[in-house]
Each structure stands twice: as structure tokens, then as C-alpha cells.
N, C-alpha and C positions, 0 to 999 in steps of 0.2 A: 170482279170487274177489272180491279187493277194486273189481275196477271194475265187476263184475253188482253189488254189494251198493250202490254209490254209485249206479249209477243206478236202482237202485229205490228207494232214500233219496229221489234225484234229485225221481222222477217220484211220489211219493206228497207231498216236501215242496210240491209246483207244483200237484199238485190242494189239497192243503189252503188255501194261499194265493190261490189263484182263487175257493175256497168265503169265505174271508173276507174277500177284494176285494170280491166279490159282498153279504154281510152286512154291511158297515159302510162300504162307498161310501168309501171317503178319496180326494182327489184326490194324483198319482200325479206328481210328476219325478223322469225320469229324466238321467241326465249321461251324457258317452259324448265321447270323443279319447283321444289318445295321453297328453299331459299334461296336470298340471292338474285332475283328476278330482273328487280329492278333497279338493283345497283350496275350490274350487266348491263341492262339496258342505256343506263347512262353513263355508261364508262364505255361503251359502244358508240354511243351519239357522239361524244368528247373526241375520238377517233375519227368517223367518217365523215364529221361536220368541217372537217378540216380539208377535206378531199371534193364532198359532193353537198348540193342540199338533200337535208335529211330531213324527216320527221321522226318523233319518236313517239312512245302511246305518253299522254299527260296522265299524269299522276301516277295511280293504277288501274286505268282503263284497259282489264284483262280481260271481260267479260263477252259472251254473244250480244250485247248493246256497249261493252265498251272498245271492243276492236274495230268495228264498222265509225262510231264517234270519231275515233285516230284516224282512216283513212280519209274520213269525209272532210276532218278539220271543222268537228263542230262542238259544242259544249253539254255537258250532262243535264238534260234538262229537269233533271228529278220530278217531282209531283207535277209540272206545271205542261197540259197539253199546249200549249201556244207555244213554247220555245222547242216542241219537240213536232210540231207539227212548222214551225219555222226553218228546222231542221233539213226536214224533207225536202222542204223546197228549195232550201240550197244544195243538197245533195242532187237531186234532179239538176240545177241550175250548173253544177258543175263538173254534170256529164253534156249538159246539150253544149254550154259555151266552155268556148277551149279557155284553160286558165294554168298558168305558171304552176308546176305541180313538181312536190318531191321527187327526187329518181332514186332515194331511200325509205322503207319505214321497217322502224323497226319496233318492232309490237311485243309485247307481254303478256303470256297466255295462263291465264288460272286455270286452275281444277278445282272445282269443290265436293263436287259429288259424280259419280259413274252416268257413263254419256257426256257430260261435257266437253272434251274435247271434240266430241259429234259437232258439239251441235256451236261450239265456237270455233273450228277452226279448220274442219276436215274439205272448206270448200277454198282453204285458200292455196297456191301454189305456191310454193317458198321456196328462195333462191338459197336461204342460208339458216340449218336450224341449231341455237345452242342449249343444251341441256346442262344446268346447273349442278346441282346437289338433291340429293332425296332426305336423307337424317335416317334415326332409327326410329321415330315417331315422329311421321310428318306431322303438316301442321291438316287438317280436315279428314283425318286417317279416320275420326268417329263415321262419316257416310259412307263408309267405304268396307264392304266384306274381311280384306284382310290388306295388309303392305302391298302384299305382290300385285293385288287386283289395282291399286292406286298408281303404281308403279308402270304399270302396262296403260294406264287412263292414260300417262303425261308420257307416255315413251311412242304413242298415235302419232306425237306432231311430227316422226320421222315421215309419216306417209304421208305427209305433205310437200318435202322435197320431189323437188324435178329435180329428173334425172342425173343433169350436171351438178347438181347443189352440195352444199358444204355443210358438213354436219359436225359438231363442235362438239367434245366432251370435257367431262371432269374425269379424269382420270383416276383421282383419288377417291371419288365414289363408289365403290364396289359395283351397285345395281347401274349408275349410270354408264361406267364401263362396259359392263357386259352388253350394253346396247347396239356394240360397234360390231358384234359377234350375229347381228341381225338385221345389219346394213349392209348395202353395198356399194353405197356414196363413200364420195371419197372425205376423209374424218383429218378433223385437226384434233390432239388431245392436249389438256392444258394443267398443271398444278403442281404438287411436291415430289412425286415420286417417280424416280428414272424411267425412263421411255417416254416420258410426257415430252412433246413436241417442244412445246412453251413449259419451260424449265422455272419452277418457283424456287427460291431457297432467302436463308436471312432476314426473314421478313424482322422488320424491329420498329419499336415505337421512334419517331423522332423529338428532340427537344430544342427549344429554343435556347438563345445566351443565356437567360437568366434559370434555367431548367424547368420550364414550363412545357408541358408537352403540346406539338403542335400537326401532329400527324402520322404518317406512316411509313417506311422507308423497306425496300428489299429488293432482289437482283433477280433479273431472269436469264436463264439460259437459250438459247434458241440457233444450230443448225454448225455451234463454233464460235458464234458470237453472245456477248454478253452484254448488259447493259441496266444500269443503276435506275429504280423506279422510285419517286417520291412522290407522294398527296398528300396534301397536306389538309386538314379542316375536319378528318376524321379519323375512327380507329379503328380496327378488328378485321380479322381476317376477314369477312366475310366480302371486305371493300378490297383485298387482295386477289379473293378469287377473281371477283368482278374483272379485276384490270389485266387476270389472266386470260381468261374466256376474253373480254376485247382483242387481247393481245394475239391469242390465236386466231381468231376471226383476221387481224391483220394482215398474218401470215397466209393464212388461205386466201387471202386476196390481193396477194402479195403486194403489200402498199410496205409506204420504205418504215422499217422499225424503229430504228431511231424517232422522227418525228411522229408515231404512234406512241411511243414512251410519253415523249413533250408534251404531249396533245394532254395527257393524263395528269399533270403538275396540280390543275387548281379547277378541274372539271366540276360541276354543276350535280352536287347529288342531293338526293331528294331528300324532303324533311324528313327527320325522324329514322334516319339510317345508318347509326352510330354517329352522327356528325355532332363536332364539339361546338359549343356553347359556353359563352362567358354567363356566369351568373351572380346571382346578387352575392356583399358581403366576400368580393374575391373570389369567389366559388368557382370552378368548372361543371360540365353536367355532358357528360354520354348520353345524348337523346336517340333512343331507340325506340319508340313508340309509336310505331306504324303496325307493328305485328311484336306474333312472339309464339314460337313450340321451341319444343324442347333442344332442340338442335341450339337452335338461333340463340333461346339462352344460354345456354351450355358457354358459347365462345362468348357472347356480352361479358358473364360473368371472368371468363378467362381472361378477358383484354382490360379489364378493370384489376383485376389482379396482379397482371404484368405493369402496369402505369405505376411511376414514380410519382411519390406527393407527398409534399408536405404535412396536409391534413388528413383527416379522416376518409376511409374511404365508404360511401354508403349508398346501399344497392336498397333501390325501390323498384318492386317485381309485382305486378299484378297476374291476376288469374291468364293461365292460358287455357282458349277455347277450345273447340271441339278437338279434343283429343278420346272422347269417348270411353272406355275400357281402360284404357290406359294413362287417366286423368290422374288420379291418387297414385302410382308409381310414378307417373315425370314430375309431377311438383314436386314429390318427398325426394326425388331425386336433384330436384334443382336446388331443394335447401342443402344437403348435403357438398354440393357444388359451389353453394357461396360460401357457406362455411369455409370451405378451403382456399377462398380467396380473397374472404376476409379475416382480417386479426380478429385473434379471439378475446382479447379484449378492450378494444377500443374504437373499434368498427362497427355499424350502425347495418343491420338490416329489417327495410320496411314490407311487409307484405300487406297486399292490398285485393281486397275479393271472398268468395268465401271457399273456394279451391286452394286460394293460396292460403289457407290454413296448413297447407299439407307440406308447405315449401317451409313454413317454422316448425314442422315436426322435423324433417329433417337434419334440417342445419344444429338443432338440440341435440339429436342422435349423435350427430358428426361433433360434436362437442363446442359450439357456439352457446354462451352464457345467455340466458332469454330475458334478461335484462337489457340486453343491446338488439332486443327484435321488439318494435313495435309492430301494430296490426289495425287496420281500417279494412271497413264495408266498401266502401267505393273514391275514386279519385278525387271528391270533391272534399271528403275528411283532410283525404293525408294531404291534399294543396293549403287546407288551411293551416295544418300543423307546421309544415315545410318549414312554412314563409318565417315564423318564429324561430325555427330551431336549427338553423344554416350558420356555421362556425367557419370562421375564415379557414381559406386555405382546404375547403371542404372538396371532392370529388364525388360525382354523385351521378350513377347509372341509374338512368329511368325506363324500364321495359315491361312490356304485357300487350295481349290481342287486343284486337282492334277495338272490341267490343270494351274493354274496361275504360278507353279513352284517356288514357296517360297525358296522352300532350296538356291533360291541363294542369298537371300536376308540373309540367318543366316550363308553363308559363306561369307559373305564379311566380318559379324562382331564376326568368332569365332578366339578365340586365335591360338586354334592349327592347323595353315595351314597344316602341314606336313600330319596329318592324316583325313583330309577335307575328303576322298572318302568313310573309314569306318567309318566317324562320321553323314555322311549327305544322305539323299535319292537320288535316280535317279541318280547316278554317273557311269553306264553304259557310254561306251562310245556314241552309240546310242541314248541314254536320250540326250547327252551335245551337239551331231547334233542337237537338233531340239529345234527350237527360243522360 
């Protein structure tokens, strides 16, 4: 009963959002890879919000019910039919009466299993489409026949550009490269490696006077002109690319680059996306707990590696999801990955889940002493453990899929309780029902 009732929610929120695509004309990007989505996404809004009014998708409303919510401007009504049948009638109410309406949105398209982008996105007409990064195991690669089949799913949302439209690469992606080789929009390409448009190099962690790290710093290239990028509040590449893919979106819409840089100083990213955190006992905390495949941990653990400190550095990694067939080689492979960027003996790694058994097989192999790996069933263990065992001057990555629910593992050990709901993911009431 509940999945006839979603898709008729489904298919009445997609006619109403086509009825007020069609009344108020906004031009339309959309994002779409494995990682990276929605860092893009908001390092894009940071940009355009400076120029035009935008909207962007809230949260991660990537979904066939969460892209029609972003255009409608209305809220997830989860189980409850009266706020989704409230919905409707605003959605109705804001195609018959004329109302003050974005002239941007910019949307965030998932994939999870073959047909989705059917059936989330092939109706929309996009002025501007960018494609992030793929990995070598994406993250939902388990529903999916093979890479290439998953690859071709998220590489659809090119057939949604019109005509004139701008189509944005990662250049340093092998498979999203070769995308451009099957377009014939005109393409911005963006990252480290020569011929990219938007030119990355130097990327470095930044620190404060007292040597406390407080961000990110690196230079782009772009056309003969250069120009010094800093963000500060987070770490890891992954919030690089982001600012490159905006930065190219820029370019292609040739807005002035300098104040596109500026725009990006202290921009708005979303919980849980390497963003730093003061913690208890002096602590720092890398909250990465929104998601997690092998990709994404792969550079967690390398941006943790690269960070100066004082203390200890300690990596808590929960299970990642549907990775299918290839679940027992990326965990054994992620343990091998912290190992080498953690000391080998005095550095702390927690695994959490019962997948992530495979991630302390690893890091053993790779020669991490198993003394310095503890191991929990679920986040609600290692939150209680945490809170006791945080040593000053401590650095502390917290990453795993959605499903393991991390974030409450970096609230047990951030300073500022008071603002816990806009500091941390999944703080819906509904998210905090469910074990």
C-alpha cells in the first residue's frame, strides 16, 4: 500500500513541477556522479546566489519525490499523508497564482538502481548538466549488472540538456571524460590534469596562528589568469573538486571569476561533508557522515593523513553499503588505506558494523598493531565508548553509509550541544525514530 501511495504522490508531484517549469521558465542544473554531488551543489549555489535568486535541492533531495519537493519548495512529508497531500495543494496553488519564483535551481540527481534516471529526471530540460566523479566502486554498484551498466545510468542526464546547454566535466575521471566523446554540447572540463579548462593545482590544508587547522587552500588556473581559492570550515579534496566544477559552471557562464572565487571563502556546506568540528576535551572531528564507498573513504582517510596535530590521529569507519560483490575487497582495502595513514603505533583505529570487520583485517595485513583497533556492532557502542576515551589534542575522522548512522557517534563527542541539529546530518525528527 505504501509504495502504490508513493507513486501516486510520485507522479502527481512531477506533473505539478512540469506545470510550473513551464509558468516561470527557471533555468535548470542539474549534478549527477557517484561523489561529490552535493558538495557541487553547494559550492554552486555559493556562486550563483551572488548573481541571481536561486534554489538549490535541500538536503539530499535527489529522488523521483525529491526533485519535484526542490522545484515545488515544499518539505518531505515522510509517513504522514496530510503534509503530502498539503503539498499538493500548494503545488497546484503555485501554478494557478503567479508567485516570486527562482530563475535558478539547481538539483541533485541520484542513481540507485537501473531505470532511475528514467524515471527521476529524463522529463526535465536542463540548461546546464555537471558530472562529478564515478570511483572504481561506486557507491550502489551492488544493483547494478556491472560499472559500465551504472556509468551509462548517470551519464542519461546528458540527454537532458537543450540544445544550447553546458555540460560540465571532471576531467580527471577517466569514465566521466570520455562522456564528452558522446556529446555535442558545448563542455566545460575542470581538475588537475592539463587541458582541464579550470586548472586545479596546490591544493593544501590551511592553518591557523596558533597551528590549528582551519580549512583549505589551492590555486586555479583558467584561460592565463590565475587566482588563489580558500574555504575554510572544511577538508578534503572532494570540497576541491566541488569548487572546481562551480568554478567551471562560472566560466561557462561567463560570470566575472574573481568574485566567483570570493563567493566560495565561507560558503554553506552541508552537514556531514568533511566539515570540521570543535570537539570535546580540545578535540577536532572530520565529520563525514552522510555517506561512504570506497572512493570517498579512500581520500577521508588521505586528508586525515595529510593534517598536522598534535594528538592522536583516530579514524572511526563504519560499514559501507551496498557495494555488493565487491564489499569484502573495498573494506580489506580501506583497512590497508588507514594503516598507511595512520601511525603505527599510536594511532587509534575504530571499526564499526559487521562488514567493517574486513577493514581491521586489512590495516593488520598492512601492518597496524591490533591493539590500537577497537571494534563495535553499531554506532550506539562506539558513542558510548568515544565519550570516555577522547585525549586532548585528539583528531578524529568519523565516516560510514548512511545506513550505519554515524552522525551520532560525532554528537556524542561535539562541543556545541546547543546547536547539535544544524551541525549534524539526519536530524529530522523521523531520521531520530528509526534504530
Amino acid at each position: 500500500m505504501k509504495t502504490i501511495f508513493k507513486k501516486i504522490i510520485a507522479y502527481i508531484l512531477r506533473i505539478e513541477s512540469r506545470l510550473v517549469i513551464y509558468k516561470y521558465k527557471p533555468k535548470i542544473l542539474a549534478i549527477t556522479g557517484s561523489v561529490g554531488k552535493t558538495s557541487t551543489k553547494d559550492a554552486v549555489y555559493a556562486i550563483l546566489s551572488k548573481v541571481s535568486y536561486v534554489r538549490k535541492s535541500e538536503k539530499s533531495y535527489n529522488s523521483e519525490i525529491g526533485l519535484p519537493l526542490t522545484i515545488l519548495g515544499v518539505a518531505n512529508g515522510w509517513n504522514n499523508p496530510l503534509v503530502w497531500l498539503r503539498n499538493i495543494v500548494k503545488g497546484f496553488w503555485l501554478f494557478l497564482i503567479p508567485h516570486k519564483y527562482p530563475e535558478w535551481l539547481v538539483l541533485e540527481v541520484g542513481v540507485g538502481k537501473p531505470d532511475d534516471m528514467h524515471h527521476t529526471a529524463s522529463w526535465l530540460k536542463t540548461d546546464a548538466v555537471i558530472i562529478t566523479a564515478i570511483g572504481d566502486t561506486p557507491a550502489h554498484i551492488e544493483f547494478f549488472s556491472s560499472r559500465k551498466t551504472l556509468i551509462e545510468e548517470k551519464s542519461k542526464l546528458i540527454k537532458t540538456l537543450k540544445r544550447d546547454g553546458l555540460l560540465i566535466l571532471n576531467v580527471d575521471d577517466e569514465d566521466v571524460r570520455a562522456m564528452k566523446n558522446n556529446s555535442k554540447h558545448r563542455t566545460v572540463t575542470y581538475g588537475f590534469k592539463d587541458g582541464a579548462d579550470i586548472l586545479g593545482s596546490s591544493d593544501n590544508i590551511s592553518y591557523d596562528d596558533t597551528g590549528i587547522p582551519k580549512g583549505i587552500i589551492f590555486r586555479i588556473d583558467e584561460g592565463g589568469n590565475s587566482f588563489p581559492v580558500i574555504i575554510e570550515g572544511v577538508f578534503g579534496r572532494n570540497h576541491v573538486y566541488a569548487s572546481l566544477g562551480a568554478l567551471a559552471l562560472s566560466l561557462g557562464l561567463k560570470l566575472n571569476m574573481l568574485s566567483a572565487v570570493n563567493a566560495l571563502k565561507n560558503y554553506d556546506v552541508s552537514p556531514g561533508r568533511m566539515r570540521l568540528l570543535r570537539g570535546i576535551n580540545n578535540s577536532l572531528i572530520i565529520d563525514d557522515t552522510y555517506n561512504s564507498s570506497p572512493f570517498a573513504c579512500e581520500s577521508a582517510l588521505k586528508t586525515l593523513g595529510a593534517v598536522e596535530s598534535n594528538g592522536r590521529k583516530i579514524a572511526i569507519l563504519g560499514d559501507m553499503l551496498e557495494l555488493g560483490r565487491h564489499t569484502e575487497e573495498a573494506h580489506r582495502n580501506i583497512g590497508k588505506i588507514a594503516s598507511e595513514n595512520l601511525s603505527e603505533n599510536t594511532d587509534v583505529l575504530i571499526v564499526v558494523g559487521p562488514r567493517a570487520q574486513a577493514i581491521k583485517s586489512g590495516a593488520i595485513e598492512a601492518g597496524m598493531k591490533e591493539k590500537n583497533i577497537f571494534e563495535f556492532s553499531n554506532s550506539h557502542e562506539v558513542s558510548v565508548f568515544i565519550k570516555t576515551s577522547i585525549k586532548n589534542n585528539d583528531l578524529i575522522l568519523v565516516k560510514g553509509s548512511q545506513g550505519m548512522r554515524m552522525e551520532r557517534v560525532v554528537e556524542a563527542m561535539i562541543l556545541d550541544q546547543e546547536n547539535r541539529e544544524k551541525l549534524l546530518v539526519r536530524q529530522d525528527e523521523e531520521w531520530k525514530k528509526k534504530k
